[in-house]
GUVOVEX-362348 format. One line per 8 residues: for each residue x, y, z of N, C-alpha, C. Coordinates in pm, whole numbers, m for minus. Atoms other than C-alpha are relative to their C-alpha. Last residue first. Example, Ala and Ser with C-alpha at 12.3 -4.5 7.8 and 13.67 -1.06 7.14 Angstrom:
BEGIN
m82:m119:m6:1367:m106:714:m77:109:73; 89:m119:0:1230:m450:780:90:120:0
// end
This chain:
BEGIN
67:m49:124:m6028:m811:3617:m153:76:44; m62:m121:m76:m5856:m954:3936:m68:130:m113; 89:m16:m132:m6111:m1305:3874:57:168:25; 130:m2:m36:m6019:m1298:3534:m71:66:110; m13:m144:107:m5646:m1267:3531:m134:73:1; m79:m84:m49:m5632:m1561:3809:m60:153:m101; 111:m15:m95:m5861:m1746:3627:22:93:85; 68:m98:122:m5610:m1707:3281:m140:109:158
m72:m124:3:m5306:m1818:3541:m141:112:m86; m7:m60:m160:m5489:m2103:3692:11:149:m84; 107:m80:m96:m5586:m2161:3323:m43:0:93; 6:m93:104:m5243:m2159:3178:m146:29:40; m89:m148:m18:m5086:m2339:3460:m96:85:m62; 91:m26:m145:m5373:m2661:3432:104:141:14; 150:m84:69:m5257:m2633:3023:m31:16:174; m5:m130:49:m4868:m2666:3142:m113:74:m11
m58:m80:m107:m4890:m2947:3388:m29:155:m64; 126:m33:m46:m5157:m3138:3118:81:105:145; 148:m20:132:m4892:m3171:2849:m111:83:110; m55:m184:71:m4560:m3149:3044:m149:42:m38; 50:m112:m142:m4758:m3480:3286:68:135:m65; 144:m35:m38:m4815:m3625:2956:m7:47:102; 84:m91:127:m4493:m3628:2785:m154:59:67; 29:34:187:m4323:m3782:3081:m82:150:m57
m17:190:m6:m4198:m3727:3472:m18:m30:m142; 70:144:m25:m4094:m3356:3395:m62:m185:28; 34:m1:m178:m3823:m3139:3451:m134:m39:m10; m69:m12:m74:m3815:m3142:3045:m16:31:165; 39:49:m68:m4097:m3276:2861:128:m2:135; 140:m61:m43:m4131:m3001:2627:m4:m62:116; 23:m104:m46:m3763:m3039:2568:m120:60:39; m72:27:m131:m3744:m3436:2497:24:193:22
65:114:m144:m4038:m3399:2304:58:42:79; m3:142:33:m3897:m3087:2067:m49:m129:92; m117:88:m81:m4018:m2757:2107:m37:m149:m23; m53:72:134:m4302:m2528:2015:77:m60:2; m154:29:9:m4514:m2439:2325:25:m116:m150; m63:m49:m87:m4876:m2257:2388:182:m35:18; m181:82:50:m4970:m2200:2024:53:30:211; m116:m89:m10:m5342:m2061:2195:95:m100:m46
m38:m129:149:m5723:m2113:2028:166:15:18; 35:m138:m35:m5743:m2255:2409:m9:134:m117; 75:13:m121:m5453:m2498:2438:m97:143:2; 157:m83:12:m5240:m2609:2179:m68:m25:69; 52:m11:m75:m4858:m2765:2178:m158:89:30; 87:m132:m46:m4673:m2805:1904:m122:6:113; 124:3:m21:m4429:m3109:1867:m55:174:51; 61:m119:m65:m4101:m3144:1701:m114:m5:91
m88:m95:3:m3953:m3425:1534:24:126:111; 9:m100:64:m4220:m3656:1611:138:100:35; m93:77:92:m4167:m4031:1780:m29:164:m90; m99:m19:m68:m4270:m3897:2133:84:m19:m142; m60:m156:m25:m4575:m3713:2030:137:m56:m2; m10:m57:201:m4686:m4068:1865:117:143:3; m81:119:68:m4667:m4233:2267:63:82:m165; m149:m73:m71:m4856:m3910:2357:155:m99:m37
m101:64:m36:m5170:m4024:2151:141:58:16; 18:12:m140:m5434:m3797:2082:115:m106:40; 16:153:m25:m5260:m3697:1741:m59:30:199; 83:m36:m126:m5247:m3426:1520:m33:m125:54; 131:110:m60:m4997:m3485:1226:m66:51:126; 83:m87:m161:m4805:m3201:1027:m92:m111:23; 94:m2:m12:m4522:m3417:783:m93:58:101; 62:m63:m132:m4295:m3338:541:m92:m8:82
67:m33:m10:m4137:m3609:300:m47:127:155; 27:m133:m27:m3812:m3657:330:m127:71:m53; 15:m11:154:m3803:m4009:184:m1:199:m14; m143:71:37:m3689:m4124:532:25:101:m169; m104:m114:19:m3990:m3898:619:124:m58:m41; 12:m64:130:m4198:m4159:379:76:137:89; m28:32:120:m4066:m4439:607:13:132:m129; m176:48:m18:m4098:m4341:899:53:19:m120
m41:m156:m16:m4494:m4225:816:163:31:m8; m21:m41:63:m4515:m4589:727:13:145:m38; m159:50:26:m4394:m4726:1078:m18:96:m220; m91:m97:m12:m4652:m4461:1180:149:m83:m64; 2:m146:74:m4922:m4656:1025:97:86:m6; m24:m18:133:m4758:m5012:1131:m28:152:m60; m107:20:15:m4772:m4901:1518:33:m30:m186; m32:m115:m29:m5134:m4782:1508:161:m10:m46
54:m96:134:m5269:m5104:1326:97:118:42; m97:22:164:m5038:m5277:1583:m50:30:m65; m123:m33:m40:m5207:m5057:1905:71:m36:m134; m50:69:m120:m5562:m5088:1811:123:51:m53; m46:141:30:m5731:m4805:1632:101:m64:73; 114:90:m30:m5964:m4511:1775:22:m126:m25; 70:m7:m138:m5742:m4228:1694:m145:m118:10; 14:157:m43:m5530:m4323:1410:m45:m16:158
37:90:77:m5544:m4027:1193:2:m152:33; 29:78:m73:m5587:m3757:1404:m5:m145:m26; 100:1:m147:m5583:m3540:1169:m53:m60:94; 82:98:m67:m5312:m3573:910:m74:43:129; 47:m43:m143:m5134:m3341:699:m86:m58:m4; 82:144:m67:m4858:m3500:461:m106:83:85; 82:m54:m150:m4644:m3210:254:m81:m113:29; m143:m38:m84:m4423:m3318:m39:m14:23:140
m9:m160:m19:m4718:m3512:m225:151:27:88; m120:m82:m35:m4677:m3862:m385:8:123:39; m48:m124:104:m4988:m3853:m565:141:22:17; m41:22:124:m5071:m4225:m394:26:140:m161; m129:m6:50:m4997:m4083:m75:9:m10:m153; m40:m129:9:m5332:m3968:21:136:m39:m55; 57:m126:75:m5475:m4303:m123:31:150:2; m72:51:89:m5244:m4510:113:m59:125:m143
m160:m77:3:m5310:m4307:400:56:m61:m113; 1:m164:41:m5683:m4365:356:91:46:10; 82:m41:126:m5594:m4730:325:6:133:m25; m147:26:131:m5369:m4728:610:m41:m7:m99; m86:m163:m17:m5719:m4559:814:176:m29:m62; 0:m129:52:m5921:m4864:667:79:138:m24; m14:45:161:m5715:m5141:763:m63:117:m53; m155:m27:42:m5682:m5009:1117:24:m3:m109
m38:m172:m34:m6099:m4976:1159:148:12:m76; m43:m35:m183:m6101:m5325:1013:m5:144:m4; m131:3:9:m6227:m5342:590:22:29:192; m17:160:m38:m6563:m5502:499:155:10:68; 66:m2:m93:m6682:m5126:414:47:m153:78; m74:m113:m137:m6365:m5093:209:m78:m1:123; 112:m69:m64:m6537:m5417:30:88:144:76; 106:0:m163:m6262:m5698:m43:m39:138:m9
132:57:24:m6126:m5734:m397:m108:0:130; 30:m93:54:m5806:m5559:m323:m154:m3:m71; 175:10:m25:m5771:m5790:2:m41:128:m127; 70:71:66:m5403:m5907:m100:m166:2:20; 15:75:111:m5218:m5620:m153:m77:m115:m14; 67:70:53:m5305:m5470:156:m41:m39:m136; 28:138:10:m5022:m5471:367:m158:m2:m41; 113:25:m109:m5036:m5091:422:5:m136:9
m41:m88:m131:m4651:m5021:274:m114:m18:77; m55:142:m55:m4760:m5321:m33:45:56:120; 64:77:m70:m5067:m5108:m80:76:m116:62; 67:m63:m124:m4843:m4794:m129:m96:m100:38; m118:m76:m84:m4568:m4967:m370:m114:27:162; m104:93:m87:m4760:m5190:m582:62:54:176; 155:43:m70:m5094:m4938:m637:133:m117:68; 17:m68:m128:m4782:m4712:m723:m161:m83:88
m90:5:m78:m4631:m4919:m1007:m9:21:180; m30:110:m37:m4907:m5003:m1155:87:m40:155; 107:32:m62:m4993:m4662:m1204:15:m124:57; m17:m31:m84:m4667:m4606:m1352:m128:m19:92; m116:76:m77:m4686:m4870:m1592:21:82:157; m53:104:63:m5023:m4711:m1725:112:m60:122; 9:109:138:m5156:m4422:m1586:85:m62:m58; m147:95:m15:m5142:m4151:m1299:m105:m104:m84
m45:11:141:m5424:m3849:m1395:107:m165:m2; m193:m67:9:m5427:m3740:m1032:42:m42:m142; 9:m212:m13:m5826:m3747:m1016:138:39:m2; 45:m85:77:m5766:m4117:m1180:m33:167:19; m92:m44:106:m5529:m4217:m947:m76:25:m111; m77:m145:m104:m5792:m4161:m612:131:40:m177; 104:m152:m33:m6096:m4347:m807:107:130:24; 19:m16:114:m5811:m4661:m910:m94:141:m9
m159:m51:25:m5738:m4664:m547:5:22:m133; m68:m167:m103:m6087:m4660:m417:98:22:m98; 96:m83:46:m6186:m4940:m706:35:145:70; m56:m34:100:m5880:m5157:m582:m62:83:m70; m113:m66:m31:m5990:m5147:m195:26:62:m200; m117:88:m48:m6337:m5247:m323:138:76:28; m115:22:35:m6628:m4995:m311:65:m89:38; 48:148:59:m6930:m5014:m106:104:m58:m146
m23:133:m105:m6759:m4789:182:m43:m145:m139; 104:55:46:m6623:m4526:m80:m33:m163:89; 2:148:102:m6363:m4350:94:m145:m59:m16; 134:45:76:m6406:m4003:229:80:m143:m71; 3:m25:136:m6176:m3948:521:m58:m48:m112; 22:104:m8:m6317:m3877:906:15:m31:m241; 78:59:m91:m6072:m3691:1062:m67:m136:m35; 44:m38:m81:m5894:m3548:779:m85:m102:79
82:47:m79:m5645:m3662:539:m78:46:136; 80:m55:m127:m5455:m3421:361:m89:m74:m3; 123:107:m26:m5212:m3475:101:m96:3:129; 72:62:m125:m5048:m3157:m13:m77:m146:m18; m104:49:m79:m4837:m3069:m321:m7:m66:97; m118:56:98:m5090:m3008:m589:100:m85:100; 22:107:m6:m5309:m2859:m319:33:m131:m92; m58:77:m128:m5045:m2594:m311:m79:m129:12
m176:57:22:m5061:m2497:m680:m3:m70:137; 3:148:96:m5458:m2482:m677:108:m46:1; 77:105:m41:m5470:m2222:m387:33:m113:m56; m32:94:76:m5231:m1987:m456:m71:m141:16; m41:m29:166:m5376:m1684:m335:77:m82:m62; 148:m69:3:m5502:m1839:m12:26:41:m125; 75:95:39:m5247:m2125:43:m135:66:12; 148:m32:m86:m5001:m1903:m46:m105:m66:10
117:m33:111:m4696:m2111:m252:m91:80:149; m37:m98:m21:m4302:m2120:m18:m145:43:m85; m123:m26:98:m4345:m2475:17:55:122:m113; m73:136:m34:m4654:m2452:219:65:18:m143; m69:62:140:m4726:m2115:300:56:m127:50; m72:125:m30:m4992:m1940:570:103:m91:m145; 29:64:112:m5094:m1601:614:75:m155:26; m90:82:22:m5240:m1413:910:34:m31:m129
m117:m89:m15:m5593:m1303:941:92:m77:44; 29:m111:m16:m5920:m1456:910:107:103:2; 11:m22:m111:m5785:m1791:772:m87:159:20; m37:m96:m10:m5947:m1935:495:69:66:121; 68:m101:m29:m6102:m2281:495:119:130:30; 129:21:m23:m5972:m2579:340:m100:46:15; 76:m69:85:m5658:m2503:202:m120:m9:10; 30:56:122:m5477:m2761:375:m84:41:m112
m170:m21:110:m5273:m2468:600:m59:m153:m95; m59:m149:80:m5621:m2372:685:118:m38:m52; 107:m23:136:m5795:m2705:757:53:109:m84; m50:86:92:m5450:m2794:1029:m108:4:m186; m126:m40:52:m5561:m2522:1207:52:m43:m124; m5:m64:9:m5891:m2597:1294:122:78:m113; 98:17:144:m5851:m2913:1338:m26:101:m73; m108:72:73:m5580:m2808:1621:m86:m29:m136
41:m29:131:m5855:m2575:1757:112:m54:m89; m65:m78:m61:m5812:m2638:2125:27:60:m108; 64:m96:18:m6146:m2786:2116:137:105:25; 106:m39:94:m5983:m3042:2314:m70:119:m59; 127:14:m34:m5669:m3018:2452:m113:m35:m64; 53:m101:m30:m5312:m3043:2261:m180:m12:101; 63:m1:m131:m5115:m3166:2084:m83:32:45; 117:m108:m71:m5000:m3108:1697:m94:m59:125
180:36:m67:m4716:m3312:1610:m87:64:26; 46:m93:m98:m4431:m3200:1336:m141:m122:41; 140:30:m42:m4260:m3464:1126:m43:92:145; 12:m25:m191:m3929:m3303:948:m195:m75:43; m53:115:m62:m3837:m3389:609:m5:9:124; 54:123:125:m3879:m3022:473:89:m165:83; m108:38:69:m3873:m2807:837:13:m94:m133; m28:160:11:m4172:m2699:973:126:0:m97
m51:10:137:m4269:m2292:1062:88:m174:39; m121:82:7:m4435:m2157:1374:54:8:m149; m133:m38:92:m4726:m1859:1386:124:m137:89; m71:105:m25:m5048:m1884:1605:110:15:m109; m162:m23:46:m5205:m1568:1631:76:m111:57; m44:m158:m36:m5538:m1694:1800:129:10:m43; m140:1:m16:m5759:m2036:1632:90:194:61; m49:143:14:m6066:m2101:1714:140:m38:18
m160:m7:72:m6182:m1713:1787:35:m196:43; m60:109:m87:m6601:m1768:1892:207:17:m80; m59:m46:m163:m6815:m1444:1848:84:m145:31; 84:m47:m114:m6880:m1546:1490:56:72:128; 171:m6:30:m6645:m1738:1365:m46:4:61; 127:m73:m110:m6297:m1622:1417:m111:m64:m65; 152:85:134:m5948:m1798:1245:m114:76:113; 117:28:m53:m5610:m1659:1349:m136:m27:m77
107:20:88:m5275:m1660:1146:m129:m21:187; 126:m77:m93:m4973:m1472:1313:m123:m69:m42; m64:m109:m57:m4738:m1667:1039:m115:98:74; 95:m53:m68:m4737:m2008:1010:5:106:22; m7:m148:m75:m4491:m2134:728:m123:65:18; 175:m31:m36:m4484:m2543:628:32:165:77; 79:41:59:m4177:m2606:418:m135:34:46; 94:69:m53:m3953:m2390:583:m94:m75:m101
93:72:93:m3674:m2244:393:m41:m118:24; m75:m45:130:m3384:m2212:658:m127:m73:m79; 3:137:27:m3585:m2249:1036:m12:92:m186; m20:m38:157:m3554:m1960:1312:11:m86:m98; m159:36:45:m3722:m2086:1606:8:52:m118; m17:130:89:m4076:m1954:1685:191:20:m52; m120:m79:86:m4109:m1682:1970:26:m166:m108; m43:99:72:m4380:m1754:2251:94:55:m157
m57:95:m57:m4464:m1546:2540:76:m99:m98; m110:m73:m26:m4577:m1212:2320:104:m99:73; m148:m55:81:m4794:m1400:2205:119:72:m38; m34:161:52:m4961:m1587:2503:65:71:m131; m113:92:m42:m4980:m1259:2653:29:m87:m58; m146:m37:6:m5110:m1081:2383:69:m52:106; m64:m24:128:m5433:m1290:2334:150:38:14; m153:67:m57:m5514:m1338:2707:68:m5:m142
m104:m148:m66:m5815:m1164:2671:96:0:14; 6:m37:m138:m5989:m1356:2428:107:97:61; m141:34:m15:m6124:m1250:2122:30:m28:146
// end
């Protein structure tokens, strides 16, 4: 564990928020001799888009696996839409869509073969099926390559694909990992224009993003540095008495380990 555990939570205090859709509460994760995640605890609002920030290895992936039911935490608990996503396992991934890093689509597949693969594990059939291969490939623009290859598909075209397939259950919760790290600027810009869209629809969503630009269009943003929740707050308050998003971002983590080296060295 590290040493700086109870400072950093004793420093931070999560807003009070009326039947949260996403609820963090003390949760930490350990493997082995390595803690990933350290008593991190917030809570998301329904129709709200949270960001997750943060360093590398600061265990945002981490995080985001536990409240999708992925892996367990070690302690803590976590609820999405008031279900346990340890003793209620099957009900919450009912509700969730969760795209990770790198998400499984079939490369020798056609777009319409994916999407017919993703509404058959959700049962959707007939008129309504129709309905929703209309709806979520006409939000990626790719109604007309449904005969083209997923492997034949652009970086950007792929990753609105794999957001088209997490949507096509309609879930209430969205969590995304990074999900448009490595694509050009208007792939990037359409994805989030359909994130817009589905909070319009009050959908909920937890995204993790290397892009500070993304931080700015999020409800909220969370801040991670170090296994640590170091700040929960909205853009324009994280980035207060600052020049932008990115000098709050990297002003705060160079503080946090002056201050840890500091602790260290007097130790």
């Amino acid at each position: 564990m590290h040493g700086s555990d109870k400072h950093f939570s004793q420093s931070f205090h999560s807003p009070p928020c009326v039947s949260p859709m996403i609820k963090v509460d003390h949760v930490s994760k350990i493997f082995g001799s390595l803690t990933a995640v350290s008593d991190v605890s917030f809570s998301v609002s329904s129709g709200h888009i949270c960001g997750l920030v943060g360093s590398d290895g600061a265990g945002k992936t981490t995080l985001l696996r536990m409240i999708a039911t992925m892996i367990r935490p070690t302690s803590g608990s976590v609820f999405v839409g008031g279900l346990d996503v340890v003793r209620q396992r099957a009900e919450v991934k009912d509700v969730i869509g969760y795209m990770p890093q790198r998400f499984g689509l079939y490369q020798d597949l056609t777009v319409a073969e994916n999407l017919d693969f993703f509404m058959d594990i959700y049962g959707i059939t007939g008129a309504e099926r129709v309905k929703r291969r209309k709806r979520y490939l006409g939000f990626s623009n790719l109604l007309a390559f449904l005969d083209r290859k997923v492997g034949d598909l652009s970086g950007g075209m792929k990753q609105k694909f794999g957001l088209a397939c997490v949507l096509v259950h309609q879930p209430k919760v969205l969590i995304l990992d990074e999900p448009t790290n490595g694509v050009d600027p208007v792939s990037r810009q359409e994805f989030w224009d359909i994130l817009t869209e589905m909070k319009r629809e009050r959908m909920t969503i937890l995204v993790s993003t290397a892009y500070l630009d993304e931080g700015e269009k999020c409800d909220r943003l969370i801040l991670m540095h170090d296994a640590q929740l170091l700040e929960y707050a909205t853009p324009l308050d994280l980035k207060l008495n600052y020049s932008d998003l990115e000098d709050a971002m990297v002003q705060r983590i160079q503080a946090i380990d002056k201050s840890l080296a500091e602790e260290n060295f007097a130790s």
